[in-house]
NUDREN-683784 format. One record per residue (C-alpha): x, y, z; residue in one letter. Coordinates in steps of 0.02 Angstrom, whole numbers, plus 32768, in hexadecimal, padded with zeros to 4 digits. Layout:
BEGIN
XYZa ...
This chain:
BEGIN
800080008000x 803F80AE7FD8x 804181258043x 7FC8819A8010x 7F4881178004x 7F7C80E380C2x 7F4E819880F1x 7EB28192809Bx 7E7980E380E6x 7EDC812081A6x 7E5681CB818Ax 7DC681668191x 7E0380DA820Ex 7E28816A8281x 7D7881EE8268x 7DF3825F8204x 7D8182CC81B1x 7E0583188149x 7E8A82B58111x 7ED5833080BBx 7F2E836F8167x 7F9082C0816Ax 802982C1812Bx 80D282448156x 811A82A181D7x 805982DA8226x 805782C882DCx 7FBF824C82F6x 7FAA825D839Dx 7F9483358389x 7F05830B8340x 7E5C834A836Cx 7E0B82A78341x 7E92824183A2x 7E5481F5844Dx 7E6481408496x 7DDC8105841Bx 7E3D812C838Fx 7EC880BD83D5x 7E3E801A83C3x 7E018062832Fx 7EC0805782F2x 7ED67FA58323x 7E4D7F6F82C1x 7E807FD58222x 7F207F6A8239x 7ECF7ECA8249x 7E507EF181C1x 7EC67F398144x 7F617EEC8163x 7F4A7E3281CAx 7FAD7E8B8248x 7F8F7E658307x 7FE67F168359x 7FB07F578401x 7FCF7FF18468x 80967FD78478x 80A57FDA83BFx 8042806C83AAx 808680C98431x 814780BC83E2x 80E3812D835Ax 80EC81CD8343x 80AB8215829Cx 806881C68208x 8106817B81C8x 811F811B8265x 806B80DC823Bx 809480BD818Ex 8140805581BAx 80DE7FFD8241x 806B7FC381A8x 81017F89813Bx 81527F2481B4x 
């Protein structure tokens, strides 16, 4: 998956209503939308999009969108 489209599909996993503000280096957890149901809501975009089992540990060695992305690729 590219990384545009990853933005795109991490947007709606996350209640993003603009995914225009996401870039690579984006801060995920500045966002307005972020709270601790968007960290479940993440979990299941991994398991959904990528067969990936992740939990909070993973996500909390992220910090912006990349992270998120390279998380995916692994």
């Amino acid at each position: 998956m590219e990384l545009k489209e990853f933005i795109e599909k991490l947007a709606e996993a996350i209640e993003v209503e603009d995914a225009n503000i996401l870039n690579e280096s984006t801060n995920f957890r500045e966002l307005d939308e972020w709270s601790s149901l968007s960290v479940m809501l993440l979990i299941a975009f991994y398991d959904e999009e990528f067969g990936k089992q992740i939990g909070d540990a993973d996500i909390k060695k992220c910090v912006t969108v990349g992270d998120l992305f390279n998380l995916a690729n692994k």
